[in-house]
C-alpha positions as CSV (number, residue, x, y, z in Angstrom):
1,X,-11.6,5.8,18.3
2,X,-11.3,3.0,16.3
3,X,-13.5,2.6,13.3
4,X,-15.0,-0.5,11.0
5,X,-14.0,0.0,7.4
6,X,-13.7,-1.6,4.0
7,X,-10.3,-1.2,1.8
8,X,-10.2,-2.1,-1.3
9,X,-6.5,-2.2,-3.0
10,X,-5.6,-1.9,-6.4
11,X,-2.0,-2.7,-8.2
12,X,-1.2,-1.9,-11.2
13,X,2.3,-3.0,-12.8
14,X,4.0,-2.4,-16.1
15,X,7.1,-4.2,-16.6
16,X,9.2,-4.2,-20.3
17,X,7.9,-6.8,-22.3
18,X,4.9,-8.3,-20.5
19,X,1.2,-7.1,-20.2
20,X,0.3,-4.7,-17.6
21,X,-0.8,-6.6,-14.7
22,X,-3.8,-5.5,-12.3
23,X,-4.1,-7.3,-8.5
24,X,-7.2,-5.8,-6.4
25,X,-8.1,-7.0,-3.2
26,X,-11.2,-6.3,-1.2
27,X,-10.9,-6.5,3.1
28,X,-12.4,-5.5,6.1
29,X,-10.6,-3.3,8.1
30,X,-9.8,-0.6,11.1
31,X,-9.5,3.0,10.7
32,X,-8.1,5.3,13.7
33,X,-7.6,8.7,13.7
34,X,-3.4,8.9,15.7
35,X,-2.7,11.0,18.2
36,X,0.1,13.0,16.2
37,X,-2.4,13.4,13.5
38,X,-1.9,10.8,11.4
39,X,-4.4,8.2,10.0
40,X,-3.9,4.5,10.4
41,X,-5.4,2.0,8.6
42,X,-5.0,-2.2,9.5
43,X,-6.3,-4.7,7.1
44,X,-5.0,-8.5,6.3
45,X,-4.8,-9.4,2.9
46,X,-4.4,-12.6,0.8
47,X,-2.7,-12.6,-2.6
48,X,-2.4,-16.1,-4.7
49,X,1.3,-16.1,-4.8
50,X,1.2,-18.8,-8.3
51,X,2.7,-21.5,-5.4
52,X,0.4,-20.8,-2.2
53,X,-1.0,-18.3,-0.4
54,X,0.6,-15.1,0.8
55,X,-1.0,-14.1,4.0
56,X,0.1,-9.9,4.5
57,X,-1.3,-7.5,7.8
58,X,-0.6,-4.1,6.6
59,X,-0.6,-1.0,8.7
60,X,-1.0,2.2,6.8
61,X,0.0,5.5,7.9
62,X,-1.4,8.3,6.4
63,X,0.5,11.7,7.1
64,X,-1.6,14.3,8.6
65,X,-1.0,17.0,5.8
66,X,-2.2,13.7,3.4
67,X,1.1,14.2,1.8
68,X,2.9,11.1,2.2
69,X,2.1,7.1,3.2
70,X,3.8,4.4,5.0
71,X,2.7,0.8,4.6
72,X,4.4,-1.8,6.7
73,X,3.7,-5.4,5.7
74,X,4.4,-8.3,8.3
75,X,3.9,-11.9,7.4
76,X,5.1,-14.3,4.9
77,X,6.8,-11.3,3.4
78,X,7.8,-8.3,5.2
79,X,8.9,-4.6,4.1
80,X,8.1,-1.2,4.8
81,X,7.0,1.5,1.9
82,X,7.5,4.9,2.0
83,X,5.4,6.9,-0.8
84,X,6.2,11.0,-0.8
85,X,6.2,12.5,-4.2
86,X,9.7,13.5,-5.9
87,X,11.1,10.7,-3.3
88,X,13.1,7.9,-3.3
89,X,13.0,5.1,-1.0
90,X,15.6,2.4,0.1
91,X,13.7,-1.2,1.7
92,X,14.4,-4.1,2.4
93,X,12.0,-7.3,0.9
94,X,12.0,-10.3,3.0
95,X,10.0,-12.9,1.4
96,X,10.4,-17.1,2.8
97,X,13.1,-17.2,0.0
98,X,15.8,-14.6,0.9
99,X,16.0,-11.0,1.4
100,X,16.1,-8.2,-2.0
101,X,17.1,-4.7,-1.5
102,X,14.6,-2.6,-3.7
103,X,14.4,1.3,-4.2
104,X,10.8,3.6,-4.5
105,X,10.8,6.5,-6.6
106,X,7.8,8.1,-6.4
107,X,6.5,9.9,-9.2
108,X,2.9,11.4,-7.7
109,X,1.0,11.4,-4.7
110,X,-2.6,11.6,-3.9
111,X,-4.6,11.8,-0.8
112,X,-8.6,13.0,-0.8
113,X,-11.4,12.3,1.3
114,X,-14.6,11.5,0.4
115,X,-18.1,12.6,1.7
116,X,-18.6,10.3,4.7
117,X,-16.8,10.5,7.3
118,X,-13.8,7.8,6.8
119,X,-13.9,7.6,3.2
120,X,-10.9,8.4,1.7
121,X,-8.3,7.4,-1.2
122,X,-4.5,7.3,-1.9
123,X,-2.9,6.8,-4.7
124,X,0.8,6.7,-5.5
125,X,2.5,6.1,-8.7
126,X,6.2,4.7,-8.0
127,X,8.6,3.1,-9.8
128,X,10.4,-0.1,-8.4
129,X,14.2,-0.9,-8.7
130,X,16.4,-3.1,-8.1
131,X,20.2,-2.9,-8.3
132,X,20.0,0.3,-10.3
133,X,17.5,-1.4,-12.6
134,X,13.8,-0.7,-13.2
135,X,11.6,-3.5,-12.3
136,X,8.0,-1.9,-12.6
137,X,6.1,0.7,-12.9
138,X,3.7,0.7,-10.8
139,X,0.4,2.2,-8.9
140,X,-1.3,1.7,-5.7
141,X,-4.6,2.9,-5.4
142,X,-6.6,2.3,-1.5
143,X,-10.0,3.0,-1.0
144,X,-11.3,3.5,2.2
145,X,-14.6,3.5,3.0
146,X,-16.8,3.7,6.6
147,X,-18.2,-0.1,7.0
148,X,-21.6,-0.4,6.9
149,X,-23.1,-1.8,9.6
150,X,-21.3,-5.3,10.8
């Protein structure tokens, strides 16, 4: 059954020589409970991109032992994260200006659920390379929460 819910996503990156930097975004969502036991979670998301907006619908995946996420993005950019702890991650980031190869080491992983039913957080801290070099490092925190009434 397909669910109503509100997700709120938080990134935080450190990169050498500049201030950390925080994005959160706040979106109405849909939470389903998958057949093989996963979660799944789709929610659009805007982003100020400094030039335009960045227009993202992301599908999260959830693994049923709350051990591991996937997030595949499809829009103006594209790519498909894998978060596991002591992992690493080969993806490929399409953006409207050309393709990068990027890595995902994941450091920790996090899954709980809250008291309602449908509330729930993940949280992954990852680092982000690029031809052998670290670009970030980085967190993603989602909150998921049962939508009040709509």
């Amino acid at each position: 059954m397909r669910k109503n819910v509100d997700v709120n996503v938080t990134g935080i990156h450190s990169r050498p020589g500049e201030p950390t930097e925080k994005i959160f975004t706040s979106s109405s969502g849909i939470y389903e409970d998958m057949s093989d036991g996963r979660r799944l979670v789709e929610y659009d998301e805007e982003q100020d991109a400094g030039n335009g907006v960045v227009k993202v619908h992301n599908k999260v995946f959830i693994a049923s032992d709350g051990k591991s996420m996937e997030i595949i993005r499809n829009g103006d950019t594209k790519n498909k994260l894998k978060f596991c702890e002591d992992h690493e991650y080969n993806t490929e980031y399409l953006t409207p200006y050309g393709a990068m190869s990027m890595k995902i080491i994941t450091s920790n992983f996090d899954f709980s659920s809250g008291r309602k039913e449908n509330d729930m957080k993940v949280m992954a801290e990852y680092a982000l390379e690029m031809e052998g070099q670290v670009l970030s490092d980085s967190m993603i925190i989602i909150e998921i929460k049962s939508a009040e009434t709509r």
